[in-house]
LOROVO-139153 format. One record per residue (C-alpha): residue number from 1; residue in three letters; z negated, y, x negated. Coordinates in nm, 3 decimals, always signed. Example, Ala and Ser with C-alpha at 12.3 -4.5 7.8 and 13.67 -1.06 7.14 Angstrom:
(1; "ALA"; (-0.780; -0.450; -1.230))
(2; "SER"; (-0.714; -0.106; -1.367))
//
This chain:
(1; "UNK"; (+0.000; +0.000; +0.000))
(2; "UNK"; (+0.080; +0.338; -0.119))
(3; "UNK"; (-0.210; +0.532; -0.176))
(4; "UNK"; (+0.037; +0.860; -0.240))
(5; "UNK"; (+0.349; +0.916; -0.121))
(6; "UNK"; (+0.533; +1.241; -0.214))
(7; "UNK"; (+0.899; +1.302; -0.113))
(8; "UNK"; (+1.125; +1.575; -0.168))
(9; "UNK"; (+0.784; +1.783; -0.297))
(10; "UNK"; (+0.934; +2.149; -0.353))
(11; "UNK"; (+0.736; +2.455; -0.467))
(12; "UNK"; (+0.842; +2.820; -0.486))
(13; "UNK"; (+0.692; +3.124; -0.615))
(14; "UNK"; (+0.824; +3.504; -0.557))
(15; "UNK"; (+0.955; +3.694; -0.857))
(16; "UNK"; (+1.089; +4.026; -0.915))
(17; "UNK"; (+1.442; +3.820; -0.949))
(18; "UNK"; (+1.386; +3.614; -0.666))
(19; "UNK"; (+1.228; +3.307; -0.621))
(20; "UNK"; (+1.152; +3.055; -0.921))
(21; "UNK"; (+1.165; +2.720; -0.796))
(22; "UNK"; (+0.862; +2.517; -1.049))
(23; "UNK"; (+0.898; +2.202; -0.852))
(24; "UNK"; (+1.253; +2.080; -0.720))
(25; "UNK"; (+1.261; +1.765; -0.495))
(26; "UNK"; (+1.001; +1.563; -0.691))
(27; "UNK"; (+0.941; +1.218; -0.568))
(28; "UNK"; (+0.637; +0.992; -0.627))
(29; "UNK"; (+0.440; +0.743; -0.501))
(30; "UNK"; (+0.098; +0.616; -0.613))
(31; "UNK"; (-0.081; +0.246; -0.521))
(32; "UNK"; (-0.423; +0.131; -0.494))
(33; "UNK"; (-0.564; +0.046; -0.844))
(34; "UNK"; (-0.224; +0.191; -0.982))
(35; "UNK"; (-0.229; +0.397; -1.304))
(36; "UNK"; (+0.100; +0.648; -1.275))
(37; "UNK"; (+0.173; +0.832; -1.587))
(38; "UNK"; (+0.366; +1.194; -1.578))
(39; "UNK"; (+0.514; +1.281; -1.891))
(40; "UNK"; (+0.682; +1.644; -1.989))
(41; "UNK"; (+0.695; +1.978; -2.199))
(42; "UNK"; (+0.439; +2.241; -2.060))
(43; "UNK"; (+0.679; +2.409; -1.787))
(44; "UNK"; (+0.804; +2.088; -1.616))
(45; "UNK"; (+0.626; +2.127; -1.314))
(46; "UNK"; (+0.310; +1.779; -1.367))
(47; "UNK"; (+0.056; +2.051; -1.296))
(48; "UNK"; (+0.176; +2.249; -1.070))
(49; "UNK"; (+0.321; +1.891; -0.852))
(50; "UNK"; (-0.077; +1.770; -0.868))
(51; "UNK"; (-0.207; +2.135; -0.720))
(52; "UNK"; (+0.007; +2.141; -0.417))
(53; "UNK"; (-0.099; +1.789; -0.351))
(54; "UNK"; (-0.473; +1.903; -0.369))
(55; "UNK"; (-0.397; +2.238; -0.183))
(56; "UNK"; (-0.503; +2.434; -0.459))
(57; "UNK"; (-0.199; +2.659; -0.489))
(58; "UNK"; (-0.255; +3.003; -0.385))
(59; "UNK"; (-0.111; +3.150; -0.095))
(60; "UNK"; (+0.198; +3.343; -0.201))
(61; "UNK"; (+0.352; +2.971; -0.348))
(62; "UNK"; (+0.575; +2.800; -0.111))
(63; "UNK"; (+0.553; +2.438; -0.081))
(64; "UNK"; (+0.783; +2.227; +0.134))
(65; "UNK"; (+0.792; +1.842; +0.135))
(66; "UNK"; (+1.004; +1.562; +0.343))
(67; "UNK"; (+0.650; +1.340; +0.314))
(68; "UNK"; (+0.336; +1.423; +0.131))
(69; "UNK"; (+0.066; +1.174; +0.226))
(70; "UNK"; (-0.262; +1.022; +0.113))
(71; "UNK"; (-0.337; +0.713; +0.259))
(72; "UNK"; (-0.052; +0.734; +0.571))
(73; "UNK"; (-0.255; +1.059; +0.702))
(74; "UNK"; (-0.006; +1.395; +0.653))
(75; "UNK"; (-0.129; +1.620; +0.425))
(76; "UNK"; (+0.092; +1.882; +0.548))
(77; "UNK"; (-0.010; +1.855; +0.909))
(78; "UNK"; (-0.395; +1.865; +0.861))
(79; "UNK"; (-0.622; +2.171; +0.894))
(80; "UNK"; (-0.746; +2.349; +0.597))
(81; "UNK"; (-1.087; +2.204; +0.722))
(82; "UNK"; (-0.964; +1.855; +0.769))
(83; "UNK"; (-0.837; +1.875; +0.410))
(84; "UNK"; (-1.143; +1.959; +0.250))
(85; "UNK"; (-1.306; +1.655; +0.408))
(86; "UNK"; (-1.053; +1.478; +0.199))
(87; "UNK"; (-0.999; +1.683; -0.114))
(88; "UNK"; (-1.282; +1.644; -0.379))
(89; "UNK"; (-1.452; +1.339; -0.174))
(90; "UNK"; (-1.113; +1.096; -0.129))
(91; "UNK"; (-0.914; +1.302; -0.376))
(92; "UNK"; (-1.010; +1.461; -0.667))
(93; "UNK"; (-0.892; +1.598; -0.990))
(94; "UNK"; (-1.001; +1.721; -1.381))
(95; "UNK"; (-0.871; +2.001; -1.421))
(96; "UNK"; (-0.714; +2.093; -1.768))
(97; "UNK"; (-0.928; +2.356; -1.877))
(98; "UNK"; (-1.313; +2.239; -1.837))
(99; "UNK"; (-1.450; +2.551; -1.984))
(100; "UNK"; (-1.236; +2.756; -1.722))
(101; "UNK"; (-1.290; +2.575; -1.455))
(102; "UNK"; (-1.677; +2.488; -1.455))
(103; "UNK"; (-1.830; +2.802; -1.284))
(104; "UNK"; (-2.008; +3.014; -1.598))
(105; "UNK"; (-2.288; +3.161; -1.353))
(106; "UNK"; (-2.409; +2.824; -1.226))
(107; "UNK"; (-2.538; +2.528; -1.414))
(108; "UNK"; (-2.473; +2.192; -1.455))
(109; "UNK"; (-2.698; +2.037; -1.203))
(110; "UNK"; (-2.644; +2.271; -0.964))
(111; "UNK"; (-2.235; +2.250; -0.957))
(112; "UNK"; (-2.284; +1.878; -0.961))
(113; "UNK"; (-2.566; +1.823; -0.659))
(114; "UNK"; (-2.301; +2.083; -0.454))
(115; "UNK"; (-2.029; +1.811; -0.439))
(116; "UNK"; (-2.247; +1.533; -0.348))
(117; "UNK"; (-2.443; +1.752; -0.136))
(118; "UNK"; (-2.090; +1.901; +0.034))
(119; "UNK"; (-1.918; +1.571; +0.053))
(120; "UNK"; (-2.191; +1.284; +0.031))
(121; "UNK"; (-2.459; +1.467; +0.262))
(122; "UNK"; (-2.776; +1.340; +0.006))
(123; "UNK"; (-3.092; +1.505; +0.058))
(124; "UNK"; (-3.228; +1.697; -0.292))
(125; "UNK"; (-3.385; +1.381; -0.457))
(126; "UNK"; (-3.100; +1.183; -0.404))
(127; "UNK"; (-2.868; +1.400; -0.533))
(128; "UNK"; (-3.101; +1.445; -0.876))
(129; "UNK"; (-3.069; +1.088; -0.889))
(130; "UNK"; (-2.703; +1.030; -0.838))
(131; "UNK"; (-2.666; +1.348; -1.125))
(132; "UNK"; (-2.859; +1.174; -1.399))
(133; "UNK"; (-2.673; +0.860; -1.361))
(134; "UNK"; (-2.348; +1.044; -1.305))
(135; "UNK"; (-2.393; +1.195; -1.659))
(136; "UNK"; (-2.549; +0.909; -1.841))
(137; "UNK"; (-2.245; +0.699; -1.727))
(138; "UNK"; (-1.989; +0.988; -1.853))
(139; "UNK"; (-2.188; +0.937; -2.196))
(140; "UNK"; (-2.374; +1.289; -2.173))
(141; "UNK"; (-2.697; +1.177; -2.412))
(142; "UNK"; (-3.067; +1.288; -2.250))
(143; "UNK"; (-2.860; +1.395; -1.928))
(144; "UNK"; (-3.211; +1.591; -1.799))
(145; "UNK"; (-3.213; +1.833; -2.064))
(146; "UNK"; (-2.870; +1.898; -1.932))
(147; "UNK"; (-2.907; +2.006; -1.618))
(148; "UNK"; (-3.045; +2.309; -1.625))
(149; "UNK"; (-2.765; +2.438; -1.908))
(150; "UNK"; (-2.455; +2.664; -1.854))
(151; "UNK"; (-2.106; +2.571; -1.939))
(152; "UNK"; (-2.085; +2.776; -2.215))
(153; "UNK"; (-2.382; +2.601; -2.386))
(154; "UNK"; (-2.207; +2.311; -2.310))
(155; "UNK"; (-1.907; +2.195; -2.632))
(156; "UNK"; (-1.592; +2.099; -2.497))
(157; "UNK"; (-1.607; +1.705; -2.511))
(158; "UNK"; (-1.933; +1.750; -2.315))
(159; "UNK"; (-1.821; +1.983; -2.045))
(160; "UNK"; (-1.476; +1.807; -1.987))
(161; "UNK"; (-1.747; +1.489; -1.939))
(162; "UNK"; (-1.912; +1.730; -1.706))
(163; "UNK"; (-1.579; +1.740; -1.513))
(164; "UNK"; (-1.515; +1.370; -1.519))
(165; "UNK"; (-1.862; +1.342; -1.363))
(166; "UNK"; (-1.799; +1.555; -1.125))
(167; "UNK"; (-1.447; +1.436; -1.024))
(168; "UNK"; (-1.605; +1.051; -0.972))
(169; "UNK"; (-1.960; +1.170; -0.773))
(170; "UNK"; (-1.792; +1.108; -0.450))
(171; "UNK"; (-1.605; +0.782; -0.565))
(172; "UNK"; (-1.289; +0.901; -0.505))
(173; "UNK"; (-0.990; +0.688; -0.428))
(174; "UNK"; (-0.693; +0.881; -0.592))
(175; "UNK"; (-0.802; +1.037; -0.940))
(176; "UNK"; (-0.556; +1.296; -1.103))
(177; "UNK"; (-0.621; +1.330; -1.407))
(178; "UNK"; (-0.459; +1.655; -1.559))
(179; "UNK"; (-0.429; +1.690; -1.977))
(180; "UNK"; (-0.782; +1.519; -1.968))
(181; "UNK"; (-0.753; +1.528; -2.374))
(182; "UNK"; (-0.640; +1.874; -2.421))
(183; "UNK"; (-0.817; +2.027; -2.744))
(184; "UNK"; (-1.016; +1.745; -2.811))
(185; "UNK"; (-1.050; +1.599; -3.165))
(186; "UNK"; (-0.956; +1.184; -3.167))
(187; "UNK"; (-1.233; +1.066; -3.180))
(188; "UNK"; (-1.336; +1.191; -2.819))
(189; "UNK"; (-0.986; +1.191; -2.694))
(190; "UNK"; (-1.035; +0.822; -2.666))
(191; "UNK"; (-1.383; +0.766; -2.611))
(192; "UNK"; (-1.285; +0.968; -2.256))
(193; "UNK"; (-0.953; +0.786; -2.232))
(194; "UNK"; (-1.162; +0.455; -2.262))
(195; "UNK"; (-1.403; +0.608; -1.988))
(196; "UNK"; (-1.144; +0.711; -1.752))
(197; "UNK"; (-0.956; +0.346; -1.785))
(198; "UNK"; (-1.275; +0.191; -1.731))
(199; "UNK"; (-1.377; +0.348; -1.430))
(200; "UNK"; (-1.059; +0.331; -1.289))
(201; "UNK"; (-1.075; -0.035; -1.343))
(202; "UNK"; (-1.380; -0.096; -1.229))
(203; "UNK"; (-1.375; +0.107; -0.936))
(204; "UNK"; (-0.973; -0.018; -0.821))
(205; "UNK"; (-0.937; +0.385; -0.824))
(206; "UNK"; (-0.537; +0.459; -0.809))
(207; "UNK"; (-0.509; +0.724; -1.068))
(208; "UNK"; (-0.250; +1.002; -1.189))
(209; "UNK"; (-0.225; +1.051; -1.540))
(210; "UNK"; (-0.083; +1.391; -1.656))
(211; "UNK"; (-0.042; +1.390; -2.022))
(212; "UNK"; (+0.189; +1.504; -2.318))
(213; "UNK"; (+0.044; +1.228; -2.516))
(214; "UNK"; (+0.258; +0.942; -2.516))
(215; "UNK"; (+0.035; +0.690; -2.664))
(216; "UNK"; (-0.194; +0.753; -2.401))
(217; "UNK"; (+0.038; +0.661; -2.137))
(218; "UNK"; (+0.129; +0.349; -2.327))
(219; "UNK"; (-0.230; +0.225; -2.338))
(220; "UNK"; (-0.307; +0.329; -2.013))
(221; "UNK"; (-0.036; +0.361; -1.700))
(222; "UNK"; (+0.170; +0.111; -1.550))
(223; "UNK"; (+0.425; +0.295; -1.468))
(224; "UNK"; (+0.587; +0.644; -1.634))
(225; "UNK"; (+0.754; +0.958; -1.469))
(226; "UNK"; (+0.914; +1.196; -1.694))
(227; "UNK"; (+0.953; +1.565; -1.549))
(228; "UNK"; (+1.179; +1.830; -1.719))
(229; "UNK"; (+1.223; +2.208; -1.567))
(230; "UNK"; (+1.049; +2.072; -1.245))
(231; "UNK"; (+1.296; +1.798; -1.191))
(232; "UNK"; (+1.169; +1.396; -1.177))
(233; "UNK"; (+1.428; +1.316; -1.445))
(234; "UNK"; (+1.301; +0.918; -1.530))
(235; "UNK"; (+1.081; +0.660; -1.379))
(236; "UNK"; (+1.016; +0.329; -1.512))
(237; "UNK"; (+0.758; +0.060; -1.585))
(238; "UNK"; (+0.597; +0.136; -1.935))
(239; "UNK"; (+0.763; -0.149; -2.112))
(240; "UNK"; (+1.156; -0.051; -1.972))
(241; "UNK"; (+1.090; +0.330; -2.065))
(242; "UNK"; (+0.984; +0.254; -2.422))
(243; "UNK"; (+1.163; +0.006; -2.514))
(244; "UNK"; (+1.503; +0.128; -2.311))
(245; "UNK"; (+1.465; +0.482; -2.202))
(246; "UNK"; (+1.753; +0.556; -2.025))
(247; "UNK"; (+1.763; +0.950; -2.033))
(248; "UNK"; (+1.840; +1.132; -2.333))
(249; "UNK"; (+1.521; +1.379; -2.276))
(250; "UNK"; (+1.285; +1.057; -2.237))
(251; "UNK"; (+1.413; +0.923; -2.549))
(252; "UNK"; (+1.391; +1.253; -2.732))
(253; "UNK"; (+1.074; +1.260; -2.689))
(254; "UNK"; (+0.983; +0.896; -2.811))
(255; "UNK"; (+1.191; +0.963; -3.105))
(256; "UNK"; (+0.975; +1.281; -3.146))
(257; "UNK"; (+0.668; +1.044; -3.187))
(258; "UNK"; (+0.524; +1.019; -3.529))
(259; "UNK"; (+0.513; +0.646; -3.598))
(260; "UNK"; (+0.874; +0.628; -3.477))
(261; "UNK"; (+0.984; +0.898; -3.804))
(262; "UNK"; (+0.794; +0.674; -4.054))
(263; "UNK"; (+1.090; +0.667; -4.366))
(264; "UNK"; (+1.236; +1.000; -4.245))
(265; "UNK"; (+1.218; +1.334; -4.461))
(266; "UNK"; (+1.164; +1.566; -4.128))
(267; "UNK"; (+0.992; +1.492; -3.790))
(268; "UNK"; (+1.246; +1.472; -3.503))
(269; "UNK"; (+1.267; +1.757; -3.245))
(270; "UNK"; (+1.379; +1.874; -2.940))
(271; "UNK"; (+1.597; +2.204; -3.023))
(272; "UNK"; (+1.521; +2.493; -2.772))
(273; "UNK"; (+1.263; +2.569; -2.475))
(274; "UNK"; (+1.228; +2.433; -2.102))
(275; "UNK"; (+1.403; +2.658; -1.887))
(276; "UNK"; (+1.216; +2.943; -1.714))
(277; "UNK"; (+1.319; +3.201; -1.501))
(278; "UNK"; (+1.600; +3.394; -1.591))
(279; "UNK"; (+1.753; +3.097; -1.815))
(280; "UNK"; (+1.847; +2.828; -1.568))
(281; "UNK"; (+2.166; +2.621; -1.645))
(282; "UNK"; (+2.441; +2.539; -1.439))
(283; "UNK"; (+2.498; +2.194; -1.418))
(284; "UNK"; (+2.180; +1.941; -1.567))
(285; "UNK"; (+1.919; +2.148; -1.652))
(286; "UNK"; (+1.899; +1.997; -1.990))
(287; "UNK"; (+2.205; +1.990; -2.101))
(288; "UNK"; (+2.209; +2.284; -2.349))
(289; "UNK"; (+1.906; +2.089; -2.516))
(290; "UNK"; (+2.136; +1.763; -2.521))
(291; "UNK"; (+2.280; +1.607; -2.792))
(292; "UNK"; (+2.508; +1.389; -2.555))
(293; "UNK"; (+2.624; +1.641; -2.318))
(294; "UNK"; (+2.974; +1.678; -2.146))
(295; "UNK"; (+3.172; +1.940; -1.926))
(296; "UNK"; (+3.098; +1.704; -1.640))
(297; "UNK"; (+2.723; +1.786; -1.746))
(298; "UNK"; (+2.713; +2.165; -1.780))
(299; "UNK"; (+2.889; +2.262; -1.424))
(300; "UNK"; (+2.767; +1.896; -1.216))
(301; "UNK"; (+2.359; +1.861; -1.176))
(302; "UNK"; (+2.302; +1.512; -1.156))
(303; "UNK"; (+2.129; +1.336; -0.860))
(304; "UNK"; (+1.854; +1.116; -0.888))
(305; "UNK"; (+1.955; +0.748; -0.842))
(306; "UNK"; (+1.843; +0.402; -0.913))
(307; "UNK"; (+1.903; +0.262; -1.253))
(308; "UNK"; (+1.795; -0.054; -1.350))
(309; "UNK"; (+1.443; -0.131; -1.250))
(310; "UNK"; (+1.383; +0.246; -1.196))
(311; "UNK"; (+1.553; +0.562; -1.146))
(312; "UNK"; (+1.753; +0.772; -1.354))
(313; "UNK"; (+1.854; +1.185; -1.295))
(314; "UNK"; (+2.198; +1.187; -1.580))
(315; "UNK"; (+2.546; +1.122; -1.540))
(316; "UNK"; (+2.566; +0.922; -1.869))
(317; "UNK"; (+2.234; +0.697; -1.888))
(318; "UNK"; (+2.160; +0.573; -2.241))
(319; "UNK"; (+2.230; +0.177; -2.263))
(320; "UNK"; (+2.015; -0.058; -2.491))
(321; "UNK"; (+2.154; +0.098; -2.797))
(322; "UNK"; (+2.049; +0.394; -2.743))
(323; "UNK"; (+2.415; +0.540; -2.644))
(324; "UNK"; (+2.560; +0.686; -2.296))
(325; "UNK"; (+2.707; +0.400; -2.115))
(326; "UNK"; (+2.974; +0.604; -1.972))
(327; "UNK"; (+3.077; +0.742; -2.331))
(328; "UNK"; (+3.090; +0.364; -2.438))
(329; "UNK"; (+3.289; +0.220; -2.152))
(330; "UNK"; (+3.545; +0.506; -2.193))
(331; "UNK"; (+3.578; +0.445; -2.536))
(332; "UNK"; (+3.670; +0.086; -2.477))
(333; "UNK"; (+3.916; +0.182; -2.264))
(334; "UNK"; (+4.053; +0.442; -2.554))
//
């Protein structure tokens, strides 16, 4: 059963040239106990995807969807009251800035007893309770010194814990978890990754997985979506997208990876910038980033279409060897 279903998820904001489309027809679909990974350059649109979903957008951004769902109820047909009953109990979400997003004039215990006292309905001792072993599970060492502290006494491993505490209070069914490693050093970047895959197993939580890390989403999510300019460009199971990816942005960016350049003088990269708003291509939005782009590819945009086990958005998807299969058939033909 899907736990998330998202189709044809499209989000606008005004500019002083119009408006700048950050999302465009983005597709996804979540199951129970289901680890989805969304990969992409800052700009493609994973964030901003996840906050419509929650309803956290703010009021000027236009959203439009053919289906956005959590659990077969409508999202988009629900009250904003009938949506809080859902968002942060059923659905919740780290956000990628802890230090940002804690509150600075409350503490710890207090923005931690709200939720369960919002969502859960526990009376003060129970929530004191549920707190302590909320943080002592997250790893937060002597978690009642902590309670009465501020965010900003707080380091940043400790107050993204905070978050992660805070996100799994209310047991939540559909975790999003959004850069959840961002400006962390290693060592705690996987002591939290090994946290969040742990609860998530234990608990059969689906989750969502927003990361630029790659090796995280190899180690963690069954299945991949790659996003470019706000557009789902790839989805596949982990195994098919790194061993075949079949669009030449997906397989920039594995070549980009630093144990795939061992033997090579320079690093690999990805010439150029995402697209913002005065810069948008005609045609497929990556193409002037491309190194296998036609004419077909600079005036046509691609659709989205099945390929192989997943889906594909590129008129030329890369075969096993790493080369367009159109380009290949046509010069057999030659």
């Amino acid at each position: 059963m899907n736990m998330l279903e998202i189709r044809n998820l499209t989000v606008e904001f005004p500019t002083q040239s119009g408006l700048f489309r950050a999302v465009d027809g983005v597709d996804m679909t979540v199951k129970a106990g289901e680890v989805l990974g969304v990969v992409g350059e800052s700009g493609s649109g994973k964030s901003v995807s996840m906050l419509a979903t929650m309803g956290l957008l703010p009021a000027y951004a236009r959203i439009s969807a053919d289906r956005l769902a959590f659990d077969g109820k409508d999202l988009l047909s629900l009250s904003p009251a009938q949506r809080r009953k859902i968002v942060g109990k059923d659905i919740a979400m780290i956000f990628q800035e802890p230090t940002t997003s804690l509150n600075p004039c409350y503490t710890i215990g207090y923005q931690l007893e709200e939720m369960l006292k919002v969502h859960m309905g526990m009376d003060a001792k129970a929530r004191r309770k549920r707190v302590l072993d909320l943080l002592s599970l997250v790893g937060i060492p002597a978690p009642e010194s902590r309670l009465s502290s501020y965010p900003h006494q707080l380091s940043g491993g400790m107050n993204q814990r905070v978050m992660i505490a805070m996100a799994i209070s209310c047991e939540p069914r559909l975790l999003i978890a959004d850069e959840p490693t961002t400006a962390l050093d290693v060592t705690i970047q996987a002591q939290i990754m090994d946290l969040l895959t742990g609860l998530q197993r234990d608990r059969g939580m689906a989750m969502v997985l927003i990361t630029h890390d790659m090796a995280v989403v190899s180690e963690s999510a069954h299945r991949v979506q790659v996003m470019y300019a706000g557009q789902l460009v790839e989805q596949a199971t982990v195994d098919n997208l790194f061993t075949t990816p079949a669009h030449p942005y997906t397989a920039a960016l594995l070549n980009a990876l630093p144990e795939r350049a061992l033997g090579r003088k320079r690093l690999p990269t990805i010439p150029g910038v995402v697209p913002g708003v005065m810069d948008r291509p005609k045609g497929c939005l990556f193409n002037p980033r491309c190194d296998y782009a036609t004419d077909r590819c600079r005036t046509v945009q691609p659709a989205l279409s099945d390929f192989g086990n997943g889906r594909v958005r590129c008129h030329s998807p890369l075969g096993p060897d790493g080369r367009p299969r159109v380009k290949a058939i046509e010069e057999v033909r030659a």
